[in-house]
C-alpha positions as CSV (number, residue, x, y, z in Angstrom):
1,X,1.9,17.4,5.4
2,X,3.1,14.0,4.8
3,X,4.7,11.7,7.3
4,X,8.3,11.2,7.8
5,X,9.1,14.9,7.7
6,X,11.9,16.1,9.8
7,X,11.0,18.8,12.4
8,X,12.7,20.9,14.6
9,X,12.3,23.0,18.0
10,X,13.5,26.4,18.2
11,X,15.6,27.0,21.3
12,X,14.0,31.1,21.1
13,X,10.7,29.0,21.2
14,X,9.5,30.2,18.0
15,X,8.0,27.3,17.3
16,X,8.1,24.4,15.3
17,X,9.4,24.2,11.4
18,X,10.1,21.7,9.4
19,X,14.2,21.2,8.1
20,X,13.2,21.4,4.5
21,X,11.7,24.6,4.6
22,X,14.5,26.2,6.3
23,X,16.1,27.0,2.9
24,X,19.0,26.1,0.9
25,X,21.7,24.0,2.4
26,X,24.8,26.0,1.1
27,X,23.4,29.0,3.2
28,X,23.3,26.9,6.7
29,X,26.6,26.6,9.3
30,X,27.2,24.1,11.9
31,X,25.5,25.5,15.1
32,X,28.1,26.5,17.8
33,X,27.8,23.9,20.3
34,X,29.3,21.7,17.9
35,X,26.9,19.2,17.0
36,X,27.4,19.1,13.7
37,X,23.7,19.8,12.9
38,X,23.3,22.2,10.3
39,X,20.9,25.0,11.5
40,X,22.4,28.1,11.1
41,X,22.0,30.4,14.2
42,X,19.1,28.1,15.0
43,X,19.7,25.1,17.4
44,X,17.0,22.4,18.1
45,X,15.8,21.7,21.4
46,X,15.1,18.7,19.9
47,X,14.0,17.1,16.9
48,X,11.4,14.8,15.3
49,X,9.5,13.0,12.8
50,X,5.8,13.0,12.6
51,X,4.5,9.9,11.8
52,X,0.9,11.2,11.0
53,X,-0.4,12.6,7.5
54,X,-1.4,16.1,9.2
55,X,-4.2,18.0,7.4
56,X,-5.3,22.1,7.8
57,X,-8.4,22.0,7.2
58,X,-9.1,25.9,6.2
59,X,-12.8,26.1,6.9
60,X,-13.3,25.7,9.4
61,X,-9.9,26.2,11.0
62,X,-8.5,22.8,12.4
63,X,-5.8,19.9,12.2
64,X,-6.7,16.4,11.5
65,X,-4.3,13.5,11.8
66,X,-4.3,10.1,10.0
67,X,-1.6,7.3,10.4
68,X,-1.4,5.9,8.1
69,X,1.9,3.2,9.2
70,X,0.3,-0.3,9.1
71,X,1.5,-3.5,9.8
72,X,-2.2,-5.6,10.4
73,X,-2.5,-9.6,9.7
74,X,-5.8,-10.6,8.8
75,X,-7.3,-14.4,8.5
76,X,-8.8,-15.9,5.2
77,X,-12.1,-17.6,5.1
78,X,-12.5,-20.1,1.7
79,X,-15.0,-18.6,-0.3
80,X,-14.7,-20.8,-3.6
81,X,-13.1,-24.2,-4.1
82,X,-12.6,-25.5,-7.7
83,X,-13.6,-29.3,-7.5
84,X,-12.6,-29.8,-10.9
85,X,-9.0,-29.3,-10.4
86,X,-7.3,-31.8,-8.5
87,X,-4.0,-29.0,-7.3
88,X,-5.8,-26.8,-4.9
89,X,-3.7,-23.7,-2.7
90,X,-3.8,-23.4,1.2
91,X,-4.0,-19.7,2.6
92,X,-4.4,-18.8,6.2
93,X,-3.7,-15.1,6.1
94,X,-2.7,-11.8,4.8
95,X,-0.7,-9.0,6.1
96,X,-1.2,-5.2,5.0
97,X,1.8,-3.1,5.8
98,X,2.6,0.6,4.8
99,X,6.3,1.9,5.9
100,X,6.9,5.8,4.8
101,X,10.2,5.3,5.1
102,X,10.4,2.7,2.8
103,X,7.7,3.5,0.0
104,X,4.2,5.3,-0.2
105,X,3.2,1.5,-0.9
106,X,0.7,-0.1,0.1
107,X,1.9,-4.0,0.0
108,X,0.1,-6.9,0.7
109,X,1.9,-9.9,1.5
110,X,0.7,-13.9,1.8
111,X,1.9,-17.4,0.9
112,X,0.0,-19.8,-1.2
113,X,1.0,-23.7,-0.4
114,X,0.1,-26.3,-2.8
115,X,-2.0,-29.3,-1.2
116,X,0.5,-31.9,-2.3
117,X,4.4,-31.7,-2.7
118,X,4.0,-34.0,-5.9
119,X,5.8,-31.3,-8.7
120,X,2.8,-30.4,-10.9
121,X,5.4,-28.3,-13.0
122,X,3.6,-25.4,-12.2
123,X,6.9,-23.3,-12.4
124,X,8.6,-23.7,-15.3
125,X,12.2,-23.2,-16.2
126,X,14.9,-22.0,-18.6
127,X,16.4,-24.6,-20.3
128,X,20.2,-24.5,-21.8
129,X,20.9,-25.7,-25.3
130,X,21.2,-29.2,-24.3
131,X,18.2,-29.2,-23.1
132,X,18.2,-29.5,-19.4
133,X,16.2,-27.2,-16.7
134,X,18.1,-24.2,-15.0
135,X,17.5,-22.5,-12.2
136,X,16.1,-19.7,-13.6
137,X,12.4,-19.4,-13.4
138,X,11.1,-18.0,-16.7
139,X,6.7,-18.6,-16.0
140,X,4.7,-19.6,-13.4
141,X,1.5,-21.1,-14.0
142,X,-0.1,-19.8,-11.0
143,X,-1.6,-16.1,-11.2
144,X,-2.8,-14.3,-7.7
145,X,-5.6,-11.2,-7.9
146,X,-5.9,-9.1,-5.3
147,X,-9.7,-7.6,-5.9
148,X,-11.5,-4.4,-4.1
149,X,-15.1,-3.6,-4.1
150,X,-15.1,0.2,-4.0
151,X,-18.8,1.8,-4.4
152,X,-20.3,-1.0,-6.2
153,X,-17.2,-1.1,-8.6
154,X,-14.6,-4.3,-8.8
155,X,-11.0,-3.1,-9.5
156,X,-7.9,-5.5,-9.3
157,X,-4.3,-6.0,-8.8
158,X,-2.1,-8.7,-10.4
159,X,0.0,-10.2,-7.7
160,X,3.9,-10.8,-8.1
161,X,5.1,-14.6,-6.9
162,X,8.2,-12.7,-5.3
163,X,10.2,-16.1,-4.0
164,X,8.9,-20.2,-4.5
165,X,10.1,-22.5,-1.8
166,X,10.7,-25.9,-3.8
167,X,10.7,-28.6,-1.0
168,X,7.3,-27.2,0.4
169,X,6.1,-25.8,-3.1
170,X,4.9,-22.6,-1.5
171,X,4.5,-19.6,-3.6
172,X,5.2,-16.1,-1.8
173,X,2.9,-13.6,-3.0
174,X,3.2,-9.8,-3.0
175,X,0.6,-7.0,-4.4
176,X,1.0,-3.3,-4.1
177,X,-1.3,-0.3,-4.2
178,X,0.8,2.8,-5.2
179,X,-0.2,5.7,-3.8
180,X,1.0,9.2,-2.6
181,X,0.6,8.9,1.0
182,X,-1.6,12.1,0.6
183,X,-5.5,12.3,1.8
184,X,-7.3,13.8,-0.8
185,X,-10.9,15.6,-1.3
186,X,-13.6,16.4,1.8
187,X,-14.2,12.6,2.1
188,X,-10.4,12.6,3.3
189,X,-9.7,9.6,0.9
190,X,-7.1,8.0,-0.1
191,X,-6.0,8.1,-4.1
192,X,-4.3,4.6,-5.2
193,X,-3.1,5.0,-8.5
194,X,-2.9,1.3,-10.0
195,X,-6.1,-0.4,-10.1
196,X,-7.7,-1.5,-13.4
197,X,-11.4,-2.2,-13.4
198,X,-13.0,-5.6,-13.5
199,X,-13.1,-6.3,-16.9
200,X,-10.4,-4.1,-18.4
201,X,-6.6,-3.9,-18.3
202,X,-5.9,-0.3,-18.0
203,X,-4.8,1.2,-14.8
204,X,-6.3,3.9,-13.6
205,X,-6.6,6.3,-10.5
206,X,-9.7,5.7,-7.6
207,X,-10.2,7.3,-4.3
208,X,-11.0,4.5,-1.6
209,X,-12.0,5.3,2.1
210,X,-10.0,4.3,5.1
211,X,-12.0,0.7,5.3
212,X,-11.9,-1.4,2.3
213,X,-13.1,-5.0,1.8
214,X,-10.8,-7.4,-0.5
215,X,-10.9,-10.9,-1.9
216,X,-7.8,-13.0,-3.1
217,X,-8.6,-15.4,-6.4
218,X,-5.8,-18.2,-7.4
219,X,-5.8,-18.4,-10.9
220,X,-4.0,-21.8,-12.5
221,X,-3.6,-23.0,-16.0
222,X,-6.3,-24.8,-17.6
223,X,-3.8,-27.4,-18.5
224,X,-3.5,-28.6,-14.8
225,X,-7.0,-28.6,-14.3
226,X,-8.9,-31.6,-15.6
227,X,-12.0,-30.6,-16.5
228,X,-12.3,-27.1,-16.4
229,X,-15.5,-25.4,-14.4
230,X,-17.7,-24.0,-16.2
231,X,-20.5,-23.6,-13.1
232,X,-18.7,-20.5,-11.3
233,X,-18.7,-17.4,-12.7
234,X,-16.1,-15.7,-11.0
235,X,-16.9,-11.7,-9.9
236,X,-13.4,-10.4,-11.1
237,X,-12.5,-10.4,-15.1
238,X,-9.3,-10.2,-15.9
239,X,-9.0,-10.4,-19.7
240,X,-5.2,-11.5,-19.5
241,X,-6.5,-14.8,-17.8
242,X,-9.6,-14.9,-19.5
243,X,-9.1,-17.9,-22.3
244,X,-6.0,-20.4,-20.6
245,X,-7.1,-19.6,-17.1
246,X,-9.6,-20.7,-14.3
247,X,-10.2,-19.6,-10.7
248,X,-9.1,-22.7,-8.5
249,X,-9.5,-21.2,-5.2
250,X,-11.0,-17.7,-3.9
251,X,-9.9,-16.4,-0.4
252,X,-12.4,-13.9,1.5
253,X,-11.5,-11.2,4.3
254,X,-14.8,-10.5,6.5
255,X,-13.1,-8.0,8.4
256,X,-12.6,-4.4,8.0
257,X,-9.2,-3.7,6.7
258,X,-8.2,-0.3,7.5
259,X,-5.6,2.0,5.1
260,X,-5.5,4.3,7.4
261,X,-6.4,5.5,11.3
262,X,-8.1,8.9,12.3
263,X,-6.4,10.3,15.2
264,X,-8.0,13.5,15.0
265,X,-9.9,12.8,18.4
266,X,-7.7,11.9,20.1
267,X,-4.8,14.2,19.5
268,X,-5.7,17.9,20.1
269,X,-3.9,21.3,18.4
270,X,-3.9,24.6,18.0
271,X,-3.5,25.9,14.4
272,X,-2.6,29.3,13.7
273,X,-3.3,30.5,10.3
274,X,-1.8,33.9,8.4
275,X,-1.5,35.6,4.9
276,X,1.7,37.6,4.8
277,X,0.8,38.7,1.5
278,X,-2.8,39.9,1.0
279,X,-3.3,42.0,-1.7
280,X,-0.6,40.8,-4.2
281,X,-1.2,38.6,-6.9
282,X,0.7,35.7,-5.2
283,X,-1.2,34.5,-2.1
284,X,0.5,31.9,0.4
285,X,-0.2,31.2,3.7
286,X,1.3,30.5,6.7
287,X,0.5,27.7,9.4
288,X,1.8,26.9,12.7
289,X,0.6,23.9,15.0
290,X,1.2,23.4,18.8
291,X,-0.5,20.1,20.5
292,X,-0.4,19.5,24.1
293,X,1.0,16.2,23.7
């Protein structure tokens, strides 16, 4: 069950249930007291929303919770600086948050800041027919990765410049790992849907563990570098970038940076498992879960 459902009490105590499984909205009344809730001759003791991903796990017979809501900040360490290029980028840190009620995205946010506020005419803008700059920004010559080392494999993520403060020339950075907020296989991993392989440029689907391990490569234009270096071969390929591109600065995480938390020993349940049906060609089960806390 994924977080953010809606669940309900029964005032009979017949346990908990879950608002969209009650069944289809036309059929439910206002309860009596007046409330205004829609329940039908059911009224809620009170109601909720689980914050946990909540797995059955059928054999053998138990409940396992995950949270997966994250709001964690994380320091760089420099890993790579580019002497050749004379515009380098300052990064202290990274945040990883994951909101249900927002998206199923994983987002990374962070702030590149140029080491001088001399215009290098990194962004570039429109221009109208007379030829003067507008404000729109139509390039920017600075291209964030986000990589992950996942079983010995390098995947990436392009990074989006999402706003650029001009008087401090400081480039706001966002990349996202879609997912669907569902743990998935034995390993109980997670299955983000938009990496693309070091090397190639189609995305594709991996399973990635609760702990994952991530560098951050700033990518400018070989015009702006002066003499382009040709000693460091970078460990992420990204074809896009391969020809007018060079990695100017490479950011390292030493920590443990976790997608997700395992509750399940910590939070305690009793699972109750049937099979109305057995014996018809259509088998579903039922489940019911009551923890102590």
């Amino acid at each position: 069950m994924k977080p953010g459902r809606q669940i309900f009490y029964d005032k009979n105590e017949v346990g908990y249930y879950d608002k969209k499984l009650i069944g289809e909205e036309e059929k439910l009344t206002e309860c009596e007291c007046g409330c205004g809730c829609l329940m039908g001759e059911r009224h809620p003791i009170f109601t909720y929303a689980s914050p946990f991903i909540t797995v059955v796990n059928k054999s053998p017979l138990s409940i396992s919770y995950y949270l997966d809501v994250i709001n964690d900040t994380y320091i760089f360490d420099y890993d790579y600086i580019n002497q050749q290029s004379a515009i380098q980028f300052v990064s202290t840190n990274i945040n990883l948050s994951k909101n249900y009620l927002i998206s199923d995205d994983y987002v990374f946010r962070m702030s590149f800041t140029q080491n001088s506020t001399t215009n290098a005419d990194i962004v570039i803008y429109e221009k109208d027919e007379e030829g003067n700059k507008t404000g729109v920004i139509s390039d920017i010559l600075l291209k964030p990765v986000l990589s992950i080392s996942i079983n010995g494999t390098t995947y990436y993520v392009k990074g989006d410049i999402v706003n650029f403060v001009e008087n401090t020339f400081t480039y706001e950075t966002e990349f996202r790992l879609s997912t669907n907020s569902c743990l998935i296989n034995e390993k109980n991993q997670v299955q983000i849907v938009n990496l693309i392989r070091s090397g190639e440029s189609r995305e594709e689907s991996v399973f990635v563990d609760e702990i994952i391990h991530i560098s951050v490569y700033a990518f400018l234009e070989n015009s702006l570098i002066s003499d382009k270096d040709t000693t460091y071969n970078p460990d992420i390929v990204v074809p896009e970038y391969n020809t007018n591109y060079s990695v100017v600065n490479k950011y390292l995480i030493n920590e443990d940076m976790h997608l997700f938390y395992n509750y399940s020993s910590t939070i305690n349940s009793v699972c109750k498992v049937n099979k109305p049906n057995e014996g018809t060609e259509t088998e579903s089960y039922n489940f019911s879960l009551k923890s102590p806390l």
